[in-house]
C-alpha positions as CSV (number, residue, x, y, z in Angstrom):
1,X,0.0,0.0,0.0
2,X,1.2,3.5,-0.8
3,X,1.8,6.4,1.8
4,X,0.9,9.0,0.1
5,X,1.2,11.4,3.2
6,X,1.9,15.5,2.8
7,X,4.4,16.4,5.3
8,X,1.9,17.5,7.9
9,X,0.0,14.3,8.0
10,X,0.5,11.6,9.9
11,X,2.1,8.5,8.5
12,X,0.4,4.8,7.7
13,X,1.9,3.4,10.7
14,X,-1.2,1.2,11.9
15,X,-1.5,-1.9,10.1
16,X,-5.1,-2.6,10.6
17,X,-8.0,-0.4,12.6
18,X,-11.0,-2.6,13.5
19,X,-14.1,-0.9,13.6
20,X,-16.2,-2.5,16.2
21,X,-15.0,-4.3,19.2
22,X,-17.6,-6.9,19.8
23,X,-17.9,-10.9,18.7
24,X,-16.6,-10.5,15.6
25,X,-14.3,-7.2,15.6
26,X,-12.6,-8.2,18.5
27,X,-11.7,-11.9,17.5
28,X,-10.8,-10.3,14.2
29,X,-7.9,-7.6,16.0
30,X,-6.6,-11.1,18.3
31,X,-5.6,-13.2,15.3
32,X,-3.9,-9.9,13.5
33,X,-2.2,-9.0,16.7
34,X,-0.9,-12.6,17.2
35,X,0.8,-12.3,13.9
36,X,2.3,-9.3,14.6
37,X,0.5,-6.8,13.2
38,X,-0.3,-3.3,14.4
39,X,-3.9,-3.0,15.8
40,X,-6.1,-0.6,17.1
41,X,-9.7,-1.3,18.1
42,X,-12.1,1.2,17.6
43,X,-15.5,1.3,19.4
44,X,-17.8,3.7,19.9
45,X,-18.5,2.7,23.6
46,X,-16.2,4.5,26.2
47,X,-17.2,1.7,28.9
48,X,-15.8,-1.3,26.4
49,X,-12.9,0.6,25.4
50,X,-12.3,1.3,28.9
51,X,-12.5,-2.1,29.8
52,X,-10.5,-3.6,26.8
53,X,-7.9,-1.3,27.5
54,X,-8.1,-2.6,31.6
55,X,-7.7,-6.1,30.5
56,X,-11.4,-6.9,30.8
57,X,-12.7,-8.8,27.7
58,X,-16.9,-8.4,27.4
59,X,-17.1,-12.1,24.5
60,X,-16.7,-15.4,25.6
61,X,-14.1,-16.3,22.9
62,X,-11.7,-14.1,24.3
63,X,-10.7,-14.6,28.2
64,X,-9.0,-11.5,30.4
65,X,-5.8,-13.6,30.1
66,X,-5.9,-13.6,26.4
67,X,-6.3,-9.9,26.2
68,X,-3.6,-9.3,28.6
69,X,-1.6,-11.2,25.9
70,X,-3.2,-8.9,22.9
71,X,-2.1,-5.6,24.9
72,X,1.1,-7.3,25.8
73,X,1.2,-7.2,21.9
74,X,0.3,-4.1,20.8
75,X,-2.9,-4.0,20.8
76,X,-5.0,-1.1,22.4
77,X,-8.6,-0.1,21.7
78,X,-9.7,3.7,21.4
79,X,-12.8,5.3,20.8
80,X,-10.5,8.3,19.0
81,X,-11.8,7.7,14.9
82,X,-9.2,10.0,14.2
83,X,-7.1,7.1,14.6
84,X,-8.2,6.2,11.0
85,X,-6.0,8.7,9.6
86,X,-2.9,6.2,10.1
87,X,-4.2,3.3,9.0
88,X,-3.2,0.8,6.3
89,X,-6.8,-1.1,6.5
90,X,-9.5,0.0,8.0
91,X,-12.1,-3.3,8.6
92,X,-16.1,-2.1,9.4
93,X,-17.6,-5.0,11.8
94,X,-20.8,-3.0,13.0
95,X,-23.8,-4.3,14.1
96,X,-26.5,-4.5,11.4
97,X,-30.0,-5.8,13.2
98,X,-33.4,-5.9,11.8
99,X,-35.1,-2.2,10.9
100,X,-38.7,-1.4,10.6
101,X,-38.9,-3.1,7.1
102,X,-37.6,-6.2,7.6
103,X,-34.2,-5.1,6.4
104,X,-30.8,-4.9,7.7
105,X,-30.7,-1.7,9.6
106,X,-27.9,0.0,8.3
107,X,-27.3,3.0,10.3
108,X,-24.5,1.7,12.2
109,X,-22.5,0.8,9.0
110,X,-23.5,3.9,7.5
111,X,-21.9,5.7,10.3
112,X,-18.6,3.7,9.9
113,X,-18.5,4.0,6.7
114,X,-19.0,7.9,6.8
115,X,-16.2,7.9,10.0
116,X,-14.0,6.1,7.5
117,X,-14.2,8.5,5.0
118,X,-13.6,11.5,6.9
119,X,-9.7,10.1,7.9
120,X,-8.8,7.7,4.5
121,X,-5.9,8.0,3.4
122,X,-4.6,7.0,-0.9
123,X,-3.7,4.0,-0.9
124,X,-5.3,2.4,2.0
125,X,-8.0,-0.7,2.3
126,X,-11.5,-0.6,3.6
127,X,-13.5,-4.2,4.6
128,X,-16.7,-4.2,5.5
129,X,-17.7,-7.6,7.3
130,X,-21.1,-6.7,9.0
131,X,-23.7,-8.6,7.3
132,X,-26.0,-7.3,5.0
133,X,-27.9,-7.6,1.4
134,X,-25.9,-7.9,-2.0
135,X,-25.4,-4.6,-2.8
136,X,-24.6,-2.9,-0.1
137,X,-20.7,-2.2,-0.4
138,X,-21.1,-0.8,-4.0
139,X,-24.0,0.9,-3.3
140,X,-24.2,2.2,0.0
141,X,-20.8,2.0,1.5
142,X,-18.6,3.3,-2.1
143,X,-20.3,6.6,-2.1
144,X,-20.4,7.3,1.2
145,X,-16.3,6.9,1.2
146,X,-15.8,8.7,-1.9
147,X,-17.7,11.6,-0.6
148,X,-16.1,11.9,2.5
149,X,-12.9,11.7,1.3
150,X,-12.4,13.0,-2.2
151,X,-11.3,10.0,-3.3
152,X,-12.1,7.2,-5.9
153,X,-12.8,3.7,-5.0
154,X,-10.8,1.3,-6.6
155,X,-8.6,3.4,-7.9
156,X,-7.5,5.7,-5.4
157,X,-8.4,3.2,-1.9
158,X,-9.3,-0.4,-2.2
159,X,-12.6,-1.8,-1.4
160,X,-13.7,-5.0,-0.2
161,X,-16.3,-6.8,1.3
162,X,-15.3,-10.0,3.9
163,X,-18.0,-12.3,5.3
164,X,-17.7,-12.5,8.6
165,X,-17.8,-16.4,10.0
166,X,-17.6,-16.2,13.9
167,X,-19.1,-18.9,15.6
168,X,-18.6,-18.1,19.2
169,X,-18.0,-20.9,21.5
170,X,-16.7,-22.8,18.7
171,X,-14.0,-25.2,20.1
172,X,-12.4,-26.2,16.6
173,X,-13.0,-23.5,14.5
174,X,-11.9,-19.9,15.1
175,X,-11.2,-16.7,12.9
176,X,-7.3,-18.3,12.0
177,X,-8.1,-21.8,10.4
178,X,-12.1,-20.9,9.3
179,X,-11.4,-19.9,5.5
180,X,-12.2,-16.0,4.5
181,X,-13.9,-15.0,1.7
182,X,-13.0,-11.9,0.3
183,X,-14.6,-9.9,-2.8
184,X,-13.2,-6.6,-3.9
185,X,-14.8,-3.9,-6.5
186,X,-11.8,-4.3,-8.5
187,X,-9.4,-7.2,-9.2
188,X,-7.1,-4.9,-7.2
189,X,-9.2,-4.6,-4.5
190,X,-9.6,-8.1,-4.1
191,X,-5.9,-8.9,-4.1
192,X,-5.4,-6.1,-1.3
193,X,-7.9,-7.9,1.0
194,X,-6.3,-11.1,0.2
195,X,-2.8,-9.8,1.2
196,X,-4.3,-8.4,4.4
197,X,-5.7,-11.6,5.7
198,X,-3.3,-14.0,4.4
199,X,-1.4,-11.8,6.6
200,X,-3.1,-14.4,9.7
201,X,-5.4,-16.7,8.2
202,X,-5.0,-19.9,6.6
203,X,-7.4,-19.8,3.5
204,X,-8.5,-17.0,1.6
205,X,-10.7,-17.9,-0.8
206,X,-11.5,-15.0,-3.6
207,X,-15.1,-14.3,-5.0
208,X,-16.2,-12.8,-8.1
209,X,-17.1,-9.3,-6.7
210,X,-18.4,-7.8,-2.9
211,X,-21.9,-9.4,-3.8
212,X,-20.8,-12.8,-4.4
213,X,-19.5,-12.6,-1.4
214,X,-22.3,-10.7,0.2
215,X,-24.7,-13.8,-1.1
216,X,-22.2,-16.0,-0.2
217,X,-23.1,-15.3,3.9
218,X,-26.5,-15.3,3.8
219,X,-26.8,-18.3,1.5
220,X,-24.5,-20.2,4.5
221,X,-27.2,-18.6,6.9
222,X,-30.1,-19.2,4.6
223,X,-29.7,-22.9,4.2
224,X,-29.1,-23.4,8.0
225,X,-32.8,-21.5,8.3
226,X,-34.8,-23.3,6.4
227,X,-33.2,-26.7,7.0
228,X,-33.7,-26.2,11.1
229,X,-37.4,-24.9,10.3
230,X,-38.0,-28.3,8.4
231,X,-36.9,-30.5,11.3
232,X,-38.9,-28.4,13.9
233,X,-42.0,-28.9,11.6
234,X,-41.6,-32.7,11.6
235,X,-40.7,-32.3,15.6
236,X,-44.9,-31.3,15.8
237,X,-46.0,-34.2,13.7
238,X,-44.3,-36.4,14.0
239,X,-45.1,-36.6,17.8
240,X,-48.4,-37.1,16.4
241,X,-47.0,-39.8,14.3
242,X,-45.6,-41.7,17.5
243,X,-42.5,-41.3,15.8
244,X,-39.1,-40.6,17.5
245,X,-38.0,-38.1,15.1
246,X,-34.3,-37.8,17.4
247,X,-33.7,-41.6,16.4
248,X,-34.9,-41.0,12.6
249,X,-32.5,-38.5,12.5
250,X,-29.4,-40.6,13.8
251,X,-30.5,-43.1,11.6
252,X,-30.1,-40.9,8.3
253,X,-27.1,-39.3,9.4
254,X,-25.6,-43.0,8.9
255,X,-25.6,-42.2,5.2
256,X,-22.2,-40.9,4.1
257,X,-23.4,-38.9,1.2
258,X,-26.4,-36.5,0.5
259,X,-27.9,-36.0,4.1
260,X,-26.3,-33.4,6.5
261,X,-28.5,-33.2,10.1
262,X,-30.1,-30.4,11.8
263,X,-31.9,-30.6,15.1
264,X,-35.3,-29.7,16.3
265,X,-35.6,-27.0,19.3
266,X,-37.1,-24.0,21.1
267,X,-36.5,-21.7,17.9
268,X,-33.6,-20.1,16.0
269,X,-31.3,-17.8,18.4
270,X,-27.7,-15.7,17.5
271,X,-27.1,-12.7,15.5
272,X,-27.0,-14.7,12.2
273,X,-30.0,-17.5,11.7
274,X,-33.1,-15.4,13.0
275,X,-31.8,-12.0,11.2
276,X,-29.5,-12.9,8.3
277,X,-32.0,-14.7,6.1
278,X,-34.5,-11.7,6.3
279,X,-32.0,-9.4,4.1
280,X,-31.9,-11.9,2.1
281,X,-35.6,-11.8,1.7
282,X,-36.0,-7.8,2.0
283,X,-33.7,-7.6,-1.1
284,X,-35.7,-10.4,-3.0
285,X,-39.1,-8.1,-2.3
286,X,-37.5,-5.2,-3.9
287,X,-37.3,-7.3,-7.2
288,X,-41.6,-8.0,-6.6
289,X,-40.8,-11.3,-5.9
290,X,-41.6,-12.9,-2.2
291,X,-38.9,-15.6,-1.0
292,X,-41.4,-18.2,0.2
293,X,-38.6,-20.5,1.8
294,X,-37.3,-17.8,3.9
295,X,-40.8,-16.7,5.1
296,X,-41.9,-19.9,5.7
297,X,-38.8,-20.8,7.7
298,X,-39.3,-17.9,9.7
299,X,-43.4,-18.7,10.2
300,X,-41.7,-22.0,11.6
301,X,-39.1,-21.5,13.7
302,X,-40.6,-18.4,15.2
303,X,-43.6,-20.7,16.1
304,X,-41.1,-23.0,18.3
305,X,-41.4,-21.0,21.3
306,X,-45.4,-21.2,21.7
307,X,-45.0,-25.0,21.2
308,X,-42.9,-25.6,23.7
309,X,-45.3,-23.8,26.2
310,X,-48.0,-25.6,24.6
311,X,-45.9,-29.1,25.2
312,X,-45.4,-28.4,29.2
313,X,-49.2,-27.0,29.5
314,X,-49.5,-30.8,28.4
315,X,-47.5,-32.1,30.3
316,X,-48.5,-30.3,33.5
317,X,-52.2,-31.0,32.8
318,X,-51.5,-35.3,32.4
319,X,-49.7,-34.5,36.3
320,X,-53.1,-32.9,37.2
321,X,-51.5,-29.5,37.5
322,X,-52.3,-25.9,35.7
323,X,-50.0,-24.1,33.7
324,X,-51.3,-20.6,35.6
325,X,-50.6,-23.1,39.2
326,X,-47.2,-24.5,38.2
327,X,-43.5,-23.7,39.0
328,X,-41.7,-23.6,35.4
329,X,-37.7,-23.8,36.0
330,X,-35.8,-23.2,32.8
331,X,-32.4,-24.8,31.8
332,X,-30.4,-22.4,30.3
333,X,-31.4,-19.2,28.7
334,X,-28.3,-18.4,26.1
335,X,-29.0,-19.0,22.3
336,X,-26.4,-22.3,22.2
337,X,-24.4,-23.9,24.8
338,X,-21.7,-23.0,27.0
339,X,-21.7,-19.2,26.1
340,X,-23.2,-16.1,27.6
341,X,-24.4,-15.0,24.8
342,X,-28.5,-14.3,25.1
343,X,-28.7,-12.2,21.4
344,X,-32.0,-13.4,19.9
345,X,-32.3,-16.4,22.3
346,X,-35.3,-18.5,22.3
347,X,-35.9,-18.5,25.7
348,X,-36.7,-15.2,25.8
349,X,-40.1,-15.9,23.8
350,X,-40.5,-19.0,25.8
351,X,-40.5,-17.4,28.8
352,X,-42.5,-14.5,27.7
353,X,-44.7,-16.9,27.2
354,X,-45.1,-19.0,30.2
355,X,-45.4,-15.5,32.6
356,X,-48.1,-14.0,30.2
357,X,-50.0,-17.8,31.2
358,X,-49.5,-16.9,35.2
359,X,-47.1,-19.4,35.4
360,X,-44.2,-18.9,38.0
361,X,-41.1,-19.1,36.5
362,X,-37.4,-19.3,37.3
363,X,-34.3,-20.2,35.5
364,X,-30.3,-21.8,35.8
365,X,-28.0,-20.8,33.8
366,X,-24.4,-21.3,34.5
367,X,-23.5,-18.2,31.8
368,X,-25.8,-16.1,32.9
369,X,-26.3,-14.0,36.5
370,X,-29.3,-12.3,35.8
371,X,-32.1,-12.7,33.4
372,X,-35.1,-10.3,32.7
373,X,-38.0,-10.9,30.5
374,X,-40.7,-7.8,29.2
375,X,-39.2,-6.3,32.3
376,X,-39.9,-8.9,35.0
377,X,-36.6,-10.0,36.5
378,X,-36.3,-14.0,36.7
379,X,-35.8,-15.9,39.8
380,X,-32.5,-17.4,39.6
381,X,-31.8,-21.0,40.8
382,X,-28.6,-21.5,42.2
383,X,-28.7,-24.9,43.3
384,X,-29.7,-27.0,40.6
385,X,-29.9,-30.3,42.0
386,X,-32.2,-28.9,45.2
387,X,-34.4,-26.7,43.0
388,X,-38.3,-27.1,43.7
389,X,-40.6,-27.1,40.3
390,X,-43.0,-28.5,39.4
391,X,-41.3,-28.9,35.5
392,X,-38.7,-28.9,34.0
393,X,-38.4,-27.3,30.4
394,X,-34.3,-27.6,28.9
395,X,-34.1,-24.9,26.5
396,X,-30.1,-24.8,26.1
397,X,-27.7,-27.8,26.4
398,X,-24.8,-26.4,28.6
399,X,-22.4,-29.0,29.2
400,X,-23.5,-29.1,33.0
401,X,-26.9,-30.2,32.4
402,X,-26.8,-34.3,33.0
403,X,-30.0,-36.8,34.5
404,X,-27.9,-36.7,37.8
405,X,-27.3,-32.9,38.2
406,X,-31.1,-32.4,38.0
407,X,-33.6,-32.5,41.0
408,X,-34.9,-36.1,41.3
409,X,-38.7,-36.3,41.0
410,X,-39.1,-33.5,38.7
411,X,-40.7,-34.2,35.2
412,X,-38.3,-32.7,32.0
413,X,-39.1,-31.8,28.6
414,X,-36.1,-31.1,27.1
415,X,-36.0,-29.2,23.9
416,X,-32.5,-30.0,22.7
417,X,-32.4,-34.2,22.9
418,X,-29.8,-34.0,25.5
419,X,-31.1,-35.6,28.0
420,X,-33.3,-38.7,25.9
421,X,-33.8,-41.9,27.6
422,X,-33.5,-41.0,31.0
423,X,-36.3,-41.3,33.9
424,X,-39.1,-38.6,33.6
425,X,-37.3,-36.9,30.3
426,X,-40.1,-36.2,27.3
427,X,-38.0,-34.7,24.4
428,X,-39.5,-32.5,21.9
């Protein structure tokens, strides 16, 4: 890259500023920094980059120890944009959640991309990761830089777009070894993202243009959507059936070839399965069409929650007990096990639900200290295996959750197949 500095301005002497210190930003500036680049973290929150810079990490991939070796490194978070100004790369990795319309809101990247602008430098490379539709970095994020700055993309700076592909709590696959798609606006562009993350990942694999690569994400998302929504719609009949779907499913995953297996639960949870396929969709309805699959899948899986609470009012009722009488106790409240992580969890609906019916209702989760629902704060159980309840519903399959950790005596429906075949369990 070319520093094309005037005397008076600072030189390119940051290798790479990620914008956006959260799940994905932050595990993004640890693998850089391991490899010796020069990082700087920039967030727009005072209280994280206070913390980061403390030694406190806020994402469960990243322990205080690891981030005491990150800042042992180099690294160092700031919530200064100016910091821009000196960088080689700048990478966007901003929230984009669901607006009004069913589309990606995209103030936060939008914002970024307009910070970005204000302090590029010729010569230097701008990612964006956050997902969004195809489209967006050509369209929305392109003229937003070259306004700002005077400058010509992909001729003057590079432009890419990156798929993000954090999986948090992921023991085998992190940001280093999970390969990174990368699709500039220009053939140039494309090879300048390439050089920055070969830089300290494994694979880089190089699409067509930005909205290949845009696709490429929610097509991953996409296909885990509407596959998850197909097994929780045979989860309803085929209880009907008298069919254990969990052992139909362990019998087709036998096959080497043609089947890959999904799992009935709760509903979808995460950043990327509820929201990702629905930008998808939003950019489909601009063309007039609808995307049937993707609305269906959503119909589905965001029907999960009121059949779980429909499942325990049945199972309450065959023990002679009201749902409005009973003492619900919920197993884990996070959106998959052995994380913290609540975004878009399932459990949330669930236990919306089960309050709204007068049920009393409190929760264990190892991850997770306190829990509030529609503003009502959660009893939380601390002792597991002397809890009182009436039912048991197992909404997230932490690793702690066993037949002998739970109270004995206390019906289960368990939501996740973790616990099939023991005493009192009724899976899904």
């Amino acid at each position: 890259m070319v520093n094309d500095a005037a005397p008076n301005e600072p030189a390119l002497d940051v290798d790479l500023v990620v914008v956006g210190q959260g799940y994905v930003g932050l595990p993004l500036a640890q693998a850089a920094t391991a490899k010796g680049l020069s990082v700087v973290g920039l967030d727009r929150s005072q209280g994280v980059v206070d913390a980061l810079n403390g030694g406190a990490s806020h994402i469960d991939d990243i322990a205080d120890a690891e981030l005491a070796v990150m800042i042992g490194q180099g690294y160092t978070a700031t919530t200064d944009a100016s910091v821009q100004s000196r960088a080689k790369a700048i990478v966007i990795c901003v929230p984009t959640p669901l607006g009004e319309a069913g589309g990606p809101d995209l103030a936060a990247v939008i914002g970024a991309s307009r910070s970005a602008g204000q302090y590029l430098r010729r010569g230097a490379l701008v990612v964006l990761e956050s997902t969004t539709y195809p489209g967006t970095t050509e369209e929305v994020v392109a003229p937003i830089l070259e306004e700002e700055s005077g400058l010509t993309a992909g001729t003057d700076f590079r432009l890419a777009f990156s798929p993000e592909r954090v999986d948090p709590g992921n023991p085998v696959y992190g940001i280093v070894n999970t390969p990174k798609v990368v699709g500039g606006l220009t053939p140039e562009c494309t090879a300048a993202a390439k050089d920055l993350y070969s830089r300290f990942i494994e694979t880089i694999v190089e699409a067509k243009g930005p909205r290949e690569a845009e696709m490429a994400k929610l097509l991953e998302n996409t296909y885990r959507h509407v596959n998850i929504a197909l097994v929780n719609e045979m989860a309803v009949f085929c209880r009907e059936l008298g069919v254990d779907l969990w052992d139909a499913i362990g019998l087709a995953k036998t096959k080497p070839f043609g089947y890959q297996a999904f799992y009935p639960g709760p509903g979808v949870g995460g950043h990327c399965i509820p929201i990702d396929p629905n930008y998808l969709s939003y950019k489909v309805r601009t063309l007039g069409y609808p995307f049937r699959f993707v609305e269906l899948a959503q119909e589905i899986n965001n029907r999960m929650p009121e059949y779980v609470v429909n499942r325990a009012m049945a199972k309450l009722n065959g023990n002679g007990i009201a749902l409005s009488r009973a003492r619900v106790l919920l197993l884990g409240v996070t959106y998959k096990p052995d994380i913290a992580d609540q975004r878009e969890s399932p459990s949330t609906p669930v236990g919306r639900k089960l309050i709204e019916a007068g049920a009393e209702v409190a929760y264990h989760d190892p991850h997770v200290t306190a829990w509030n629902v529609g503003g009502h704060e959660v009893e939380r159980v601390a002792d597991l295996a002397t809890a009182k309840a009436d039912l048991i519903v197992l909404l997230t399959n932490h690793a702690e959750y066993a037949p002998d950790t739970l109270p004995a005596g206390v019906p289960v429906l368990d939501t996740r197949g973790a616990l099939r075949g023991a005493d009192g369990v009724e899976t899904l």
